[in-house]
C-alpha positions in Angstrom: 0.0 0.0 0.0 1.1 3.3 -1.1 0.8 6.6 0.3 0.4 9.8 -1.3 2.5 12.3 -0.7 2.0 16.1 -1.8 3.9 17.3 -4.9 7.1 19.3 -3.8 6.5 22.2 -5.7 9.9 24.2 -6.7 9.5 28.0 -5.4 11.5 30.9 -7.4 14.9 31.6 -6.3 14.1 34.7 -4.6 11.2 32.9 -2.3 13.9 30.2 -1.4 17.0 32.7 -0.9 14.3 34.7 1.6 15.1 31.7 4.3 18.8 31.9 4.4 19.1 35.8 4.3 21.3 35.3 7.4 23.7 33.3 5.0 23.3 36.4 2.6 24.5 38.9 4.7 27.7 36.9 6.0 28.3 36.0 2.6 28.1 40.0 1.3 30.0 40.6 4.7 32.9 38.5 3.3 32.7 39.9 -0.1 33.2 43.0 1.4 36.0 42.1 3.1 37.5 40.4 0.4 37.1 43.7 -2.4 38.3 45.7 -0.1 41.5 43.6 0.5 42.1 43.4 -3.7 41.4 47.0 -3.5 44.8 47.7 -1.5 46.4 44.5 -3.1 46.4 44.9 -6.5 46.6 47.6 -9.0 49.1 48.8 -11.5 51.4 47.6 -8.8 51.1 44.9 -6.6 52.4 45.2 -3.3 53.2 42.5 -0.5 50.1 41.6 2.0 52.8 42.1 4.8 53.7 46.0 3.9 49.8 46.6 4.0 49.4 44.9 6.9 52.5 46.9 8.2 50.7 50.1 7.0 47.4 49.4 8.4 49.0 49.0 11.9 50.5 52.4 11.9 47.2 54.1 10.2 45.0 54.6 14.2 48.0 56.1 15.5 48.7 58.0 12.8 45.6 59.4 12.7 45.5 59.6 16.1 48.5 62.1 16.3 47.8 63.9 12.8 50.6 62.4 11.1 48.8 60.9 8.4 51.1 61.9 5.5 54.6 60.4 7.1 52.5 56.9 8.0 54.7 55.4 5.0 57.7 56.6 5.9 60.8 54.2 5.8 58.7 51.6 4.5 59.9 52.2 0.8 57.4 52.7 -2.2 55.4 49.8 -1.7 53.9 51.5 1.5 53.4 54.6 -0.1 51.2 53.0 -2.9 49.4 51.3 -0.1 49.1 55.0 1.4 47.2 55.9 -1.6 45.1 53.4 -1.7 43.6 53.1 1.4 41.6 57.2 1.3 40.2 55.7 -2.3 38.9 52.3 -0.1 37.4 54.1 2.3 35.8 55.9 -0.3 34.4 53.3 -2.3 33.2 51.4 0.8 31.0 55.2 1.4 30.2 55.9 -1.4 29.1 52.5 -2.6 26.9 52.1 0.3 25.5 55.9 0.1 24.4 55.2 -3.6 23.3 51.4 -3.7 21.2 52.8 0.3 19.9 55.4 -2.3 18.8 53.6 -4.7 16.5 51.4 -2.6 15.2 54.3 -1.2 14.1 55.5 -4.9 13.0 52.1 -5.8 10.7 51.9 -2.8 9.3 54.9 -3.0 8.7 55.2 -6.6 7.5 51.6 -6.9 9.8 51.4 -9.8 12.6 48.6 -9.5 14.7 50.2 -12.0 15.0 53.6 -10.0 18.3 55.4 -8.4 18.6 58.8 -7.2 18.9 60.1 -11.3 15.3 58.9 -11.6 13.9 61.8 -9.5 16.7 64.8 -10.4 18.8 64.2 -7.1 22.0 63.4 -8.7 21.5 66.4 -11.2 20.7 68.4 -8.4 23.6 68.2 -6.5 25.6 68.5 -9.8 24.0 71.6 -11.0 24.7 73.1 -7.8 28.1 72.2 -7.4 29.3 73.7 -10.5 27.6 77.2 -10.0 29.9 77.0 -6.3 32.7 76.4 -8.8 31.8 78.6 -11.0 30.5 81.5 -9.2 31.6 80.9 -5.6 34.7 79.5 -6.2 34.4 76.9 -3.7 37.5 74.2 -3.9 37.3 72.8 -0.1 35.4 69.2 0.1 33.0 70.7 3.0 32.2 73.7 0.4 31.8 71.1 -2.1 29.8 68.9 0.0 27.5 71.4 1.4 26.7 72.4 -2.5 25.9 68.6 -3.2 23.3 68.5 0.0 21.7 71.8 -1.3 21.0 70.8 -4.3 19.9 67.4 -3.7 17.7 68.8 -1.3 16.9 71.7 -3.3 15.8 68.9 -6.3 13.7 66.9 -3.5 11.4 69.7 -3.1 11.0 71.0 -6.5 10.1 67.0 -7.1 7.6 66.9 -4.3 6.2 70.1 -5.2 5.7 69.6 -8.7 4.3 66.1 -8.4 1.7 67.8 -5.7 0.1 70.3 -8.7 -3.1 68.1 -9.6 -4.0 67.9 -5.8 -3.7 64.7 -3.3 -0.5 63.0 -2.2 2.1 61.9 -4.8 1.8 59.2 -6.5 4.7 57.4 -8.0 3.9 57.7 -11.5 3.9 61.8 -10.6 7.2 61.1 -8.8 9.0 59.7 -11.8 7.6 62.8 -14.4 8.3 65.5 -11.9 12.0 64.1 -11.3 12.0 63.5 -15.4 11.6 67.2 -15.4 13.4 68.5 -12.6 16.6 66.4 -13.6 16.1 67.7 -17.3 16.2 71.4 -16.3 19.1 70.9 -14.0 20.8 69.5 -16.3 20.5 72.2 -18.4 21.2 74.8 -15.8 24.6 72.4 -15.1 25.3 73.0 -18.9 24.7 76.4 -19.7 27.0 77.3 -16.4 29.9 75.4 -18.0 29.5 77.4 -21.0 29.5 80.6 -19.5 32.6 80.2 -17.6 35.0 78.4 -19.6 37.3 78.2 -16.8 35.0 75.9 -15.0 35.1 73.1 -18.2 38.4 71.0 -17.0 37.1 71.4 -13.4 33.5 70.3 -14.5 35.4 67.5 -17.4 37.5 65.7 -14.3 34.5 66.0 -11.5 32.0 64.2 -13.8 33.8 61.5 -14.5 33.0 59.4 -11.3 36.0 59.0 -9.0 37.1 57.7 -5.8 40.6 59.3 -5.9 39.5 62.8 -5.2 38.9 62.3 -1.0 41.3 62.1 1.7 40.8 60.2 4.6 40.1 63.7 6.4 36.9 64.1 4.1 35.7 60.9 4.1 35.5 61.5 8.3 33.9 64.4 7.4 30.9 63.1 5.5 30.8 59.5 6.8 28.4 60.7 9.7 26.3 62.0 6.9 26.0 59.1 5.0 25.4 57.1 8.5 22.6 59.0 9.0 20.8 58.9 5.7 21.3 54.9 5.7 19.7 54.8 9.1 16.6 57.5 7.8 16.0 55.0 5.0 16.6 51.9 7.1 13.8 53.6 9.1 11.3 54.1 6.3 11.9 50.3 5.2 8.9 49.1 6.7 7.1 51.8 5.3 8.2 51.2 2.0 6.8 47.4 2.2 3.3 49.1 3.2 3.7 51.5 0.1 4.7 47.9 -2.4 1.0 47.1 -1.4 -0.3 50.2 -3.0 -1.4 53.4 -1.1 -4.9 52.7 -0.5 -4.2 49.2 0.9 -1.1 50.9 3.3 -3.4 53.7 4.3 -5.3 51.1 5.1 -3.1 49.5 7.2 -2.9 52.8 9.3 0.4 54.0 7.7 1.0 57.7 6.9 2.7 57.9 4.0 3.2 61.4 3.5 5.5 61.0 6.8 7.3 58.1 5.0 8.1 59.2 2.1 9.5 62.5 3.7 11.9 60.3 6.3 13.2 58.0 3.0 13.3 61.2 0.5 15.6 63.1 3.3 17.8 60.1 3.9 18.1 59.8 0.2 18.8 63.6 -0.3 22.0 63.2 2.2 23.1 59.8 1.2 23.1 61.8 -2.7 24.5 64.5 -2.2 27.5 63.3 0.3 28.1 60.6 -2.5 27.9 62.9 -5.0 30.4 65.7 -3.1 33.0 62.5 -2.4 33.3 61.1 -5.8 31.4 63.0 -8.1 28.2 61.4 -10.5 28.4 57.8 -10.5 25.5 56.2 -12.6 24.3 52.6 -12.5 25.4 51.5 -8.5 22.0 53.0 -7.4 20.0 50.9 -9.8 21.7 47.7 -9.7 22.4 46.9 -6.0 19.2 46.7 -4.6 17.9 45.3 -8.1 19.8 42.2 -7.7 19.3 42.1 -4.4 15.6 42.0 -4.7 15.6 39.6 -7.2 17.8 37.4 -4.9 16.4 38.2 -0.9 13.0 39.3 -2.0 11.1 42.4 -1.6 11.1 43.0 1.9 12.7 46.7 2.3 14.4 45.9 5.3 16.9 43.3 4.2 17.3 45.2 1.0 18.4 48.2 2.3 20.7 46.2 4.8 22.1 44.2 1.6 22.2 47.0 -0.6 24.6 48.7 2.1 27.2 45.7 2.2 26.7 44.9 -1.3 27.0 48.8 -2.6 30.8 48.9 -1.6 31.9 45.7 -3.2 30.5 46.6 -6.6 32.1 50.1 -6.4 35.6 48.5 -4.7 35.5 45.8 -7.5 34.9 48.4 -10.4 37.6 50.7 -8.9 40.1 47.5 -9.4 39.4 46.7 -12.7 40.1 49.7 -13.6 43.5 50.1 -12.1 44.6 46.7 -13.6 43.2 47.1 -17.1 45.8 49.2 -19.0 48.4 50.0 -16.2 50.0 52.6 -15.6 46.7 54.4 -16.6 43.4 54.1 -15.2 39.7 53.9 -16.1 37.5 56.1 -13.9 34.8 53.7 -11.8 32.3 55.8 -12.7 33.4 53.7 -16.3 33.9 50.3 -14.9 30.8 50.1 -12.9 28.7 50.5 -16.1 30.8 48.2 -18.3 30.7 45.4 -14.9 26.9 46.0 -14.4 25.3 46.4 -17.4 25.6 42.4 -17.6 24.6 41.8 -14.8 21.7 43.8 -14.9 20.9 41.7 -18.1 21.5 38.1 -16.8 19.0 39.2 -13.7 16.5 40.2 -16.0 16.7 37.4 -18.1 17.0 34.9 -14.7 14.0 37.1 -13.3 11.8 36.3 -16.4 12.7 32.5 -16.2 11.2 32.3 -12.9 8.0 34.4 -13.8 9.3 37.3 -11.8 
């Protein structure tokens, strides 16, 4: 006599990937750790694991007694290349994290899964506004440069907000998505009639726009860290309110939420996390949109891991681009804000293509 069992029924990758997210976020944790080792390994030059190991251990001390510049001192040039490397690792691991953070804030909020802080005018925002400082303002310092980012992020939030608010009501996200369309087109266009009018500003504007991690010190990336801290932990915040809004606004009012309140918290953790990644390394496109993409399409849709994910994940895609480039066509380099295009663009495909396999 036989008995009947029910069919085991195969559930889509992300459904199954949902119940080991705790072996997702070691795993990310040790890619993490292991980009950011390549990232002061290799490069045009390799150098020994025991000089970075001997630079690391003087690097708190250093810092502690504001002798950063003489940390490679008598350790011959293979320390010094080290000492160049670690302000750009520091400033990957930020500004990856700032941007991919970013991006799932977009995404959620905009209930589009292609979305990153471009989508609603943030990046051009901060961009527009950074070149009138250089331009008319003259502003060189990274605080100057920083603060002009966070204006005009925030500056590009409200315009956003406001113009999506015309026809009455709350926004919606199809308003979202045309008001940033617009905003980001007109500061765009603000960003380019400003380099024509000041020619002096072009090679400035040329190198800034070209994503980079090189530009930062370690002094800088102190300086803007606590910024970026706080806009992950605004959107981390809003996560649970972003799951309400996935339902659809009627449902999540519904379920008591006020989304006019969370969509502000997300939007002015996004703003900061923007602009401070934008100030640090300039526009970089793509990091925003893929990160939390493939991590949805991995973990799920729940906000909360996503944005935790996206935060790990962010820095090894940025560290990993910045590599690539360095070992490419040494001595020169390709700028990441190159390499993370030319490494995610396939990706991006292989998801979509995995993510219609699975009905997704």
């Amino acid at each position: 006599m036989s008995t009947l069992s029910p069919a085991r029924t195969t559930s889509p990758v992300p459904g199954a990937a949902q119940r080991h997210r705790g072996s997702a976020l070691l795993g990310a944790v040790a890619l993490l750790l292991a980009a950011a080792a390549a990232s002061l390994f290799w490069g045009a030059r390799s150098v020994d694991p025991a000089t970075v190991l001997a630079v690391l251990g003087q690097l708190p001390a250093a810092l502690l007694d504001g002798g950063w510049s003489q940390v490679s001192a008598g350790l011959g040039i293979d320390a010094a290349v080290v000492h160049s490397r670690i302000p750009r690792t520091f400033t990957a691991v930020l500004v990856g994290a700032a941007l991919a953070v970013a991006g799932a804030g977009m995404q959620g909020v905009s209930r589009n899964p292609l979305g990153d802080p471009g989508l609603l005018g943030l990046t051009a925002g901060a961009a527009a506004a950074v070149v009138l400082g250089i331009g008319w303002l003259g502003a060189s310092a990274a605080w100057q440069l920083t603060a002009l980012a966070l204006a005009g992020s925030a500056v590009a939030a409200v315009l956003v907000f406001g113009v999506s608010r015309l026809g009455g009501g709350s926004p919606t996200p199809a308003g979202l998505a045309l008001s940033g369309a617009a905003v980001s087109a007109g500061f765009t266009a603000l960003t380019s009639s400003a380099v024509l009018a000041v020619p002096a500003v072009l090679d400035r504007f040329r190198f800034w726009n070209i994503g980079s991690v090189t530009r930062a010190d370690l002094p800088d990336v102190a300086a803007v860290a606590p910024l970026v801290l706080l806009g992950v932990l605004l959107v981390l915040g809003g996560s649970s309110g972003l799951n309400a809004m996935a339902l659809g606004d009627e449902l999540a009012h519904g379920l008591g939420v006020d989304l006019g309140l969370q969509r502000a918290l997300v939007f002015v953790g996004v703003v900061l996390l923007s602009g401070a990644a934008t100030a640090l390394a300039g526009p970089i496109a793509f990091v925003g949109l893929l990160v939390p993409h493939a991590v949805r399409r991995l973990l799920g849709g729940d906000y909360r891991w996503i944005v935790v994910l996206s935060a790990v994940l962010g820095p090894v895609l940025l560290l990993l681009a910045d590599v690539v480039g360095r070992v490419l066509t040494p001595p020169q380099e390709i700028h990441v804000g190159v390499t993370t295009v030319v490494l995610g663009v396939p990706v991006l495909l292989v998801l979509l293509r995995r993510g219609r396999s699975v009905g997704l």
